[in-house]
Residue frames as qw, qx, qy, qz and C-alpha x, y, z in Angstrom:
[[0.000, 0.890, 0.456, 0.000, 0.00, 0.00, 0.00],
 [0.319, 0.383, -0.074, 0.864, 1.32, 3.51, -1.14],
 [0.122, -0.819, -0.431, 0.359, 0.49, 6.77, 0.97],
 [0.249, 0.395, 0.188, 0.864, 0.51, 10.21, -0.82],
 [0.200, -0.527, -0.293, 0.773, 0.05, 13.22, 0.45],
 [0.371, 0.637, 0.504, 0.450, -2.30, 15.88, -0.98],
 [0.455, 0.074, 0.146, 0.875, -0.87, 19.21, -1.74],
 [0.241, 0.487, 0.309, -0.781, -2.03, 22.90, -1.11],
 [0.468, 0.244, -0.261, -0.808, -3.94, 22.56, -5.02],
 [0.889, 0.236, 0.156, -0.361, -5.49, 19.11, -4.67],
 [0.696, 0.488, -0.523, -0.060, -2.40, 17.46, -6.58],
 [0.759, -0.504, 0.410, -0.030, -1.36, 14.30, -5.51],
 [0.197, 0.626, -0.700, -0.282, 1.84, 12.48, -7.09],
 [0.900, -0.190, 0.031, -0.392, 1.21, 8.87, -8.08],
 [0.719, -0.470, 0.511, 0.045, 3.56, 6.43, -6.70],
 [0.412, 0.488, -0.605, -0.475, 6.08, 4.99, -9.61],
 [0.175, 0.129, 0.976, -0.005, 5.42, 1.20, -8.67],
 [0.384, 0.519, 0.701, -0.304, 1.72, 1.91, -9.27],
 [0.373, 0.703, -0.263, -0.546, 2.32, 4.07, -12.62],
 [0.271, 0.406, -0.745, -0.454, 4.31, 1.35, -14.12],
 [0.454, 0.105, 0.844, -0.264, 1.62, -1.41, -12.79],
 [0.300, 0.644, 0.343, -0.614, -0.85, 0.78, -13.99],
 [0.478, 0.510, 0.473, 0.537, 0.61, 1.57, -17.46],
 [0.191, 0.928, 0.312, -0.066, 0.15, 5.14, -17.04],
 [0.489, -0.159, 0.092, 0.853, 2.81, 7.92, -18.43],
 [0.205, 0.400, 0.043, -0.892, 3.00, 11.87, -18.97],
 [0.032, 0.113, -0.660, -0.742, -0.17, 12.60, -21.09],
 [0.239, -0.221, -0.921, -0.216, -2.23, 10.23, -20.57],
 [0.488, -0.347, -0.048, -0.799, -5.84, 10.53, -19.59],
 [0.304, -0.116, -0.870, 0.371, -7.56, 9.40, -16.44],
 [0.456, -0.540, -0.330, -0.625, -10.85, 9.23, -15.58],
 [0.024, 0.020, 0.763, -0.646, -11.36, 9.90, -11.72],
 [0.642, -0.427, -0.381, -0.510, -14.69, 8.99, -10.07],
 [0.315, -0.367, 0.755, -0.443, -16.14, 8.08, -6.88],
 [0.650, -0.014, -0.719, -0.245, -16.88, 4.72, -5.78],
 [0.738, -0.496, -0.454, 0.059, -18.32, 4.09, -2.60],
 [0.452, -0.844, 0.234, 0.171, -16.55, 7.01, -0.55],
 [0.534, -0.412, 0.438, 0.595, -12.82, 6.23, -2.58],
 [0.180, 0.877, -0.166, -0.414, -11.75, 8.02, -4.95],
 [0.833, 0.009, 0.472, 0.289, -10.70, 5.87, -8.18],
 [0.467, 0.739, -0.265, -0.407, -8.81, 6.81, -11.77],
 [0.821, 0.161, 0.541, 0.085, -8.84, 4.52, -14.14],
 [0.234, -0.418, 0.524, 0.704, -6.36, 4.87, -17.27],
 [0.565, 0.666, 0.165, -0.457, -8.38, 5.85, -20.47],
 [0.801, 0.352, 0.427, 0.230, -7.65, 4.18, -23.81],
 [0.207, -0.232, 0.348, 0.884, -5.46, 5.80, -26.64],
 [0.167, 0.352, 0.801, 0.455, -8.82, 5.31, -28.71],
 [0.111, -0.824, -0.522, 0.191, -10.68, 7.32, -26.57],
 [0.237, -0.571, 0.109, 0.778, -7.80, 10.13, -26.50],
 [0.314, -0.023, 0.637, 0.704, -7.93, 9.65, -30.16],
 [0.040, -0.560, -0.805, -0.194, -11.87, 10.09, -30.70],
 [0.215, -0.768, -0.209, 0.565, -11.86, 13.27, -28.17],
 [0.329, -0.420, 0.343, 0.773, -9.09, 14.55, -30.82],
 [0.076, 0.441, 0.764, 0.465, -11.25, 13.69, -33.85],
 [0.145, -0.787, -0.569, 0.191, -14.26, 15.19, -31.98],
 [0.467, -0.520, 0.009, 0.715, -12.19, 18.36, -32.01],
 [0.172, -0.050, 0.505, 0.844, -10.82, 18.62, -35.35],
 [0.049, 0.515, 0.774, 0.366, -14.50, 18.05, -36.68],
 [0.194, -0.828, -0.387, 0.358, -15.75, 21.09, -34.38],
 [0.310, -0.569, 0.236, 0.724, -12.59, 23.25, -35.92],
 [0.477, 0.729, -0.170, -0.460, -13.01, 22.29, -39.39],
 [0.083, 0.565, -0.803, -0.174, -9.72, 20.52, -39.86],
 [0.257, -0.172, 0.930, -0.198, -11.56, 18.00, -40.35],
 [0.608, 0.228, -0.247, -0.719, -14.52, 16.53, -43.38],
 [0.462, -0.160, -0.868, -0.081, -16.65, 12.65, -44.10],
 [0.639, -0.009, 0.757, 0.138, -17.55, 10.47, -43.36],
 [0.373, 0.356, -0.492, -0.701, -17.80, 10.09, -47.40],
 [0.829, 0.008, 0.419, -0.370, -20.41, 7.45, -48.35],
 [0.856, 0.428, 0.119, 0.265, -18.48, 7.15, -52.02],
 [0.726, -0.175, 0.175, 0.642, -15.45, 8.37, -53.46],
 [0.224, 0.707, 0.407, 0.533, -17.10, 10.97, -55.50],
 [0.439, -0.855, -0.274, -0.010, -17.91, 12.38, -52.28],
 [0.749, -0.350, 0.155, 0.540, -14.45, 12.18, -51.07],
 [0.552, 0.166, 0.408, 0.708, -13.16, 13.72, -54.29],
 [0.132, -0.889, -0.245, -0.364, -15.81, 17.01, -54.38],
 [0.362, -0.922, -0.130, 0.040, -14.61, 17.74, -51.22],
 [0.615, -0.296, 0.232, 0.693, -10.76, 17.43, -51.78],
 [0.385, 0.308, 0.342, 0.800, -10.79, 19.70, -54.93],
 [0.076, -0.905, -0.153, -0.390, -13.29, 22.18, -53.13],
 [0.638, -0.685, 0.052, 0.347, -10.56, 22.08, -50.06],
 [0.534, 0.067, 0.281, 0.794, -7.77, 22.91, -53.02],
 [0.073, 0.670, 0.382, 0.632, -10.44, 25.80, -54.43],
 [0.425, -0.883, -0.189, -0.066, -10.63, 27.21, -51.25],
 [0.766, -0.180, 0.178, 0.591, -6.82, 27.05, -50.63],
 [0.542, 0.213, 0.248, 0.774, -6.23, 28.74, -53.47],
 [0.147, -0.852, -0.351, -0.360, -8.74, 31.60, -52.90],
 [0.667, -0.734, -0.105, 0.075, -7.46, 32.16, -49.81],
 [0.816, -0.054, 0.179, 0.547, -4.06, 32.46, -51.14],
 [0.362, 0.446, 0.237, 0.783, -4.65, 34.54, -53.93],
 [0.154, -0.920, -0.303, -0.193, -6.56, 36.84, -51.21],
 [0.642, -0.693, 0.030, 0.326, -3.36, 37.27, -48.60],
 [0.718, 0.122, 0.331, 0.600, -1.60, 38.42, -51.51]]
């Protein structure tokens, strides 16, 4: 059993035996929750990180599709190139 010690902002430091049990390194996402009065985090998939990131792009823009066909696919690359270029020739 580890004991840690929380800190004047709530931060606690997790133990390295239980990081490298755990799997967990800088970055990574953990989902904290309670469970019966204790206080658990549970290491979150890359898929999930990945999906969040997706979720993102698609909010920003930087991101188009699903494409049911290729046509689809193809419209939108050559209107992403027409826009490009607009945008070019404007900053000019």
């Amino acid at each position: 059993m580890s004991i840690v010690t929380v800190k004047n902002k709530y931060q606690v430091v997790i133990p390295r035996a239980l990081r490298e049990r755990a799997g967990v390194n800088i970055g990574d996402l953990l989902e904290a929750k309670v469970e019966r009065g204790k206080i658990t985090f549970t290491p979150k998939s890359l898929v999930d990180r990945g999906v969040a990131q997706s979720l993102e792009d698609f909010k920003r823009g930087r991101a188009h599709g699903p494409f049911s066909t290729h046509e689809e696919l193809l419209q939108a690359l050559h209107a992403g190139v027409k826009k490009a270029k607009a945008a070019k020739t404007k900053s000019k």
